[in-house]
N, CA, C and O atoms as a DFTB+ gen file, in Angstrom:
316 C
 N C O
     1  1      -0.737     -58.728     -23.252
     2  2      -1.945     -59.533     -23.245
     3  2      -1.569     -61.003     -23.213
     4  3      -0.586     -61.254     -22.516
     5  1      -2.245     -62.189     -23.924
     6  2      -1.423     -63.578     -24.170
     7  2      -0.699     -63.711     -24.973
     8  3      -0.122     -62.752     -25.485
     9  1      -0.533     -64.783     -25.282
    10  2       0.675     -65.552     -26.412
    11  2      -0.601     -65.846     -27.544
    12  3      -1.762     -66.254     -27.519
    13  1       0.429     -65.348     -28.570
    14  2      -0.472     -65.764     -30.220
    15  2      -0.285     -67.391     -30.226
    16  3       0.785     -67.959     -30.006
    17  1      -1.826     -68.182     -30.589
    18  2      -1.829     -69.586     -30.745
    19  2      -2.331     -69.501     -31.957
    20  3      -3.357     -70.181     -31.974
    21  1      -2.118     -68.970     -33.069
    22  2      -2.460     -68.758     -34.334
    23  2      -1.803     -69.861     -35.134
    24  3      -2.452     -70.323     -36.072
    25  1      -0.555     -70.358     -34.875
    26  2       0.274     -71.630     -35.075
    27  2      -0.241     -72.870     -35.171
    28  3       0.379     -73.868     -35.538
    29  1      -1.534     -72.807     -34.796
    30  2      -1.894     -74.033     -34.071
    31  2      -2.732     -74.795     -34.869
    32  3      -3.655     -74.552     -34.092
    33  1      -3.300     -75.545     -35.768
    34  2      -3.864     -75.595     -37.007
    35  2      -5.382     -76.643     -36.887
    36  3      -6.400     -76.677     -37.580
    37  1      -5.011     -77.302     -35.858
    38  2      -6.257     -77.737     -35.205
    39  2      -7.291     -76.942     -34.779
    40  3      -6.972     -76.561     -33.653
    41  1      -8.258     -76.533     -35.051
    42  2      -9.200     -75.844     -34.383
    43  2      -9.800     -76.058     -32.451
    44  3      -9.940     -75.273     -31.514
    45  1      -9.930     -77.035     -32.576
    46  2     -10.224     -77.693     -31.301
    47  2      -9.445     -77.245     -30.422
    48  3      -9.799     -76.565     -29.458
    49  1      -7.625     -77.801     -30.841
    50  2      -6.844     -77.500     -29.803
    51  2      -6.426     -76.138     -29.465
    52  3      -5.896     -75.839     -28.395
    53  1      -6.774     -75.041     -30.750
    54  2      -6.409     -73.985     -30.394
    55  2      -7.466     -73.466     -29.574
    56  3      -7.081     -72.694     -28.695
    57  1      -8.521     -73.657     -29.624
    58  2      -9.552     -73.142     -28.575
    59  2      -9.904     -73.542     -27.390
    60  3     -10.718     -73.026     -26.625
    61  1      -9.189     -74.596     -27.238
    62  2      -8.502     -75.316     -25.846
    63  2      -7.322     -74.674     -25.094
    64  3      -7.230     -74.739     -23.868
    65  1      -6.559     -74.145     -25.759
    66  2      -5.320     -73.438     -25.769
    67  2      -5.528     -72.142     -24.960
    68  3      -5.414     -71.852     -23.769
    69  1      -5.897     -71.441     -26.140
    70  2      -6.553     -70.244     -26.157
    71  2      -7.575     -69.980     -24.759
    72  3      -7.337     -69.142     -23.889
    73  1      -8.615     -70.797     -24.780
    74  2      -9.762     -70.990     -23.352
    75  2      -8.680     -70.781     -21.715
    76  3      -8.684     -69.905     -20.850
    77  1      -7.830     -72.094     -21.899
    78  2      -7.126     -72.330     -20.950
    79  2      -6.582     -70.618     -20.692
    80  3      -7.128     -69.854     -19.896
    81  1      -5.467     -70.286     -21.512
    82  2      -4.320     -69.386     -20.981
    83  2      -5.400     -68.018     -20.767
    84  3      -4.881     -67.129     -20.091
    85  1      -6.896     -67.708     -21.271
    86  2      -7.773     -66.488     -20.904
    87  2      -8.265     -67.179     -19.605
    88  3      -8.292     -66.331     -18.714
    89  1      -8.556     -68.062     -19.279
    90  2      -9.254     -68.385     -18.054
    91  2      -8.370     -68.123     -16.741
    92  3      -8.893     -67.786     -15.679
    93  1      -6.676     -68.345     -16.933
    94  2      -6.075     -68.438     -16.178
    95  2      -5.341     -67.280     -16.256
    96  3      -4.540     -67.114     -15.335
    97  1      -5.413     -66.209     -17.333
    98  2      -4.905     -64.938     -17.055
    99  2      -6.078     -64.107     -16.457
   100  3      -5.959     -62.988     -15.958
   101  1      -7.530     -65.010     -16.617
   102  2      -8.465     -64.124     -15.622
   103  2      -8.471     -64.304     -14.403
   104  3      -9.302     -63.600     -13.830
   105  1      -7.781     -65.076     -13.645
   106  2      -7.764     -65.522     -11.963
   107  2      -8.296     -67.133     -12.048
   108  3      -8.125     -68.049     -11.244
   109  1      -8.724     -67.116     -12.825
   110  2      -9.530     -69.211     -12.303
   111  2      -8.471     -69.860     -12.349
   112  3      -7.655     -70.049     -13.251
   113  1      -8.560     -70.282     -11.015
   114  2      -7.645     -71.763     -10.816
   115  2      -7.464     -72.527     -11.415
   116  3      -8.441     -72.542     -12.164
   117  1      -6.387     -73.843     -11.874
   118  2      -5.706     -74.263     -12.576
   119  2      -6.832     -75.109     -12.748
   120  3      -7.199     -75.154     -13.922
   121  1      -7.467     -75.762     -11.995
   122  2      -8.101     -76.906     -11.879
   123  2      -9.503     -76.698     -12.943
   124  3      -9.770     -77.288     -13.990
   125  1     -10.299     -75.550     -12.165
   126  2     -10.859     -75.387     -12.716
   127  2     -11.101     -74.383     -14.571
   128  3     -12.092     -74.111     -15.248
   129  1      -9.822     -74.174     -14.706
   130  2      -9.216     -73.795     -15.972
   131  2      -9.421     -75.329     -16.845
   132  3     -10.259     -75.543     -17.722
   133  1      -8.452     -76.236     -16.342
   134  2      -8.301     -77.605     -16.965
   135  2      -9.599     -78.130     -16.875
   136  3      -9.756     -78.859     -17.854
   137  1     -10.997     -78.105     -15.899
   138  2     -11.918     -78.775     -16.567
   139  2     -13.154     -78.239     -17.278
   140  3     -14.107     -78.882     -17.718
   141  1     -12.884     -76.608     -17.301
   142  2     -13.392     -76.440     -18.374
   143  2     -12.880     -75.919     -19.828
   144  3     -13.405     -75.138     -20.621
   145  1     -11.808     -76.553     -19.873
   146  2     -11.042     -77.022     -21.489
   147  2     -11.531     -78.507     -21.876
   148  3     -11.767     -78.836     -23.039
   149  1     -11.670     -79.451     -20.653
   150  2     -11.695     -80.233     -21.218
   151  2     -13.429     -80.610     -21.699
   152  3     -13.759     -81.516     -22.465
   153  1     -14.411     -79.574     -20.963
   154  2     -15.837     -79.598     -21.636
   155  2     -15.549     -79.361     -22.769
   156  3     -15.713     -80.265     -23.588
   157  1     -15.027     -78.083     -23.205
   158  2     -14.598     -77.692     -24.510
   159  2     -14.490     -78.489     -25.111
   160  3     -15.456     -78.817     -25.800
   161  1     -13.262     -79.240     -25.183
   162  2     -12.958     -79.841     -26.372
   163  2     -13.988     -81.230     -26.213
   164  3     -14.052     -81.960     -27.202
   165  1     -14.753     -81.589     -25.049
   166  2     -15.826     -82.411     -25.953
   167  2     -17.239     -81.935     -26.748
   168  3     -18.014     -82.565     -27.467
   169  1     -17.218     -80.518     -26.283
   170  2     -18.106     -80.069     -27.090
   171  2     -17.864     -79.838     -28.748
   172  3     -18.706     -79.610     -29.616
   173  1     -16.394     -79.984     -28.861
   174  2     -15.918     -80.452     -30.440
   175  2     -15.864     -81.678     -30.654
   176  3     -16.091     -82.212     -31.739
   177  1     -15.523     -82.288     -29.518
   178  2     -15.640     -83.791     -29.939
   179  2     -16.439     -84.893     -29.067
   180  3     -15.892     -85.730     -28.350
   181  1     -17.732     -84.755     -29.243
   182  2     -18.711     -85.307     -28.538
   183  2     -18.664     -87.208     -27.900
   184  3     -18.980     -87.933     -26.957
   185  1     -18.010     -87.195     -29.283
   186  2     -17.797     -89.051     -29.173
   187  2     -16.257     -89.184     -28.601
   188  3     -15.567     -89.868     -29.357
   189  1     -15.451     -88.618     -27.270
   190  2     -14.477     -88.700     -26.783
   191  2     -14.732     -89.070     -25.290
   192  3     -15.632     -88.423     -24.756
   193  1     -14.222     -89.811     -24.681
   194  2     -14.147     -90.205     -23.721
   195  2     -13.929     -88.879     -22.798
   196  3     -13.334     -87.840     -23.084
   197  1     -14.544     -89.215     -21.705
   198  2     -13.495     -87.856     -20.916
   199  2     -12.109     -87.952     -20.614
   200  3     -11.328     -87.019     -20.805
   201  1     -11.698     -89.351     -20.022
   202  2     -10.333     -89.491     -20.109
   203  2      -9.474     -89.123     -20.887
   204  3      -8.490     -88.461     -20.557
   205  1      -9.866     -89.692     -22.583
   206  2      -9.257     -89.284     -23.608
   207  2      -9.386     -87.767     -23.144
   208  3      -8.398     -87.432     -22.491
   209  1     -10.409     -86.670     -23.312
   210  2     -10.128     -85.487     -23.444
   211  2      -9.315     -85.374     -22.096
   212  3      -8.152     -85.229     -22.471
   213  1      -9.332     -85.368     -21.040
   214  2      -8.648     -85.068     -20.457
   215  2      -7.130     -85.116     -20.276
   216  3      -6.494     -84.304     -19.604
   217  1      -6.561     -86.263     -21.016
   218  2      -5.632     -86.497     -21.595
   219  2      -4.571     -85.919     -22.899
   220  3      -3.367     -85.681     -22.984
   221  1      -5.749     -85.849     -23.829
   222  2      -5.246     -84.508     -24.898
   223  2      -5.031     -82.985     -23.790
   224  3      -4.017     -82.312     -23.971
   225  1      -5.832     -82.644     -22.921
   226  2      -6.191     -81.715     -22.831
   227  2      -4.906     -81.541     -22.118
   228  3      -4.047     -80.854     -22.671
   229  1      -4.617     -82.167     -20.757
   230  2      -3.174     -82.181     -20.450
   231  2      -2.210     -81.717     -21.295
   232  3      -1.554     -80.675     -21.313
   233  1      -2.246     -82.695     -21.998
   234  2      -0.553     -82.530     -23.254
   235  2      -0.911     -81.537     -23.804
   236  3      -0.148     -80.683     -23.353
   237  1      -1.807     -80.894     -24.732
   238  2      -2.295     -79.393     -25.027
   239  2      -1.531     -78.375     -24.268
   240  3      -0.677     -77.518     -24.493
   241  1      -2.274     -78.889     -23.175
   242  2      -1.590     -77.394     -22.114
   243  2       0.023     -77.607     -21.937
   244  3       0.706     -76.625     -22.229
   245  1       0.672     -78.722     -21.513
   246  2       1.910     -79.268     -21.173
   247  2       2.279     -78.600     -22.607
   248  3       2.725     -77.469     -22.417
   249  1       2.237     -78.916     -23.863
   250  2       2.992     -78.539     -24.890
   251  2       3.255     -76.897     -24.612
   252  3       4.210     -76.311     -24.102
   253  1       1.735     -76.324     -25.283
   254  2       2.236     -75.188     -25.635
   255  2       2.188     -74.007     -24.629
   256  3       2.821     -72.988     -24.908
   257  1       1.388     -74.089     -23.337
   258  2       1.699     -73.446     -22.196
   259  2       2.821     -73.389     -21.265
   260  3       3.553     -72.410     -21.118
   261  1       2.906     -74.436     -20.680
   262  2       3.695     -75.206     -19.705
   263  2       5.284     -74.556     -20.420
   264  3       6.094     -73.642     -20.266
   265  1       5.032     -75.676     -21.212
   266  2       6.687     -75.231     -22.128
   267  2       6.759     -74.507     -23.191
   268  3       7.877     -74.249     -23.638
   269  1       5.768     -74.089     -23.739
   270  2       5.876     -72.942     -24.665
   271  2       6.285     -73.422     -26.263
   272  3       6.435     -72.748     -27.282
   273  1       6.375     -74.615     -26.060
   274  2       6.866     -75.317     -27.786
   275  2       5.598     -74.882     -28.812
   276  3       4.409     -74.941     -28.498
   277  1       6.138     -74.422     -30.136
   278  2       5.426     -74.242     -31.084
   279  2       5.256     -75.063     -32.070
   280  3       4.589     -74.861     -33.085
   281  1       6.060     -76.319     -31.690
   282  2       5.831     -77.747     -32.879
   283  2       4.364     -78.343     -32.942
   284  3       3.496     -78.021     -32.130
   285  1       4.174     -79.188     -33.920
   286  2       2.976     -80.097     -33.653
   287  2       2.975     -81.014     -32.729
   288  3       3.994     -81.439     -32.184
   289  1       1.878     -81.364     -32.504
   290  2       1.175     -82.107     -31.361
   291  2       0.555     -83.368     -31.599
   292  3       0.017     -83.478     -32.701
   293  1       0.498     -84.408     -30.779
   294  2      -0.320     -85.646     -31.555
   295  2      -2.148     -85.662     -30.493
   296  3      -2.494     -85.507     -29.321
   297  1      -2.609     -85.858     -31.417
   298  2      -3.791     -85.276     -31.011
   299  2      -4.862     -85.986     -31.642
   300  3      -4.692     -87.068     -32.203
   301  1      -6.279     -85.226     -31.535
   302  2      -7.629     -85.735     -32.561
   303  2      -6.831     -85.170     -34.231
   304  3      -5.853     -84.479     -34.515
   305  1      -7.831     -85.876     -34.979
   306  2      -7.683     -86.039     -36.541
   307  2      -8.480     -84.698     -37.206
   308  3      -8.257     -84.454     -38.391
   309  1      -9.341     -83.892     -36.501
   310  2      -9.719     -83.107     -37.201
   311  2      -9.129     -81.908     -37.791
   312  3      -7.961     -81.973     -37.405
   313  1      -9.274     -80.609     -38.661
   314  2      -8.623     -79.753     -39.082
   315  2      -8.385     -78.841     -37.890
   316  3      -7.712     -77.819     -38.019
């Protein structure tokens, strides 16, 4: 099935995470994988720029998809 993002302690980013790697193990294109993560995570974080999200949303995926690292991330402030 996917990779456990249970590691991930941010809520936001894990459901960014998580969204991304089901969208793209269901067939949706990358593109449209990446912009709807990045609705996502403004629907957690309403007062974010899109850039900004789109930007987290990148490095999100770049971290723990892309390269698979399980370290922390610099990111939004929430839990």
């Amino acid at each position: 099935m996917g990779v456990d993002f249970s590691h991930i302690t941010r809520r936001c980013e894990r459901a960014v995470v998580t969204a991304y790697r089901e969208l793209r193990d269901g067939g949706t294109e990358d593109l449209n994988a990446f912009m709807s993560c990045t609705a996502l995570y403004r629907i957690h974080h309403p007062e974010a720029s899109v850039s900004e999200a789109r930007r987290l949303v990148a490095e999100w995926i770049d971290h723990h998809v892309v390269r698979g690292d399980t370290g922390p991330t610099d990111g939004c402030e929430c839990p």
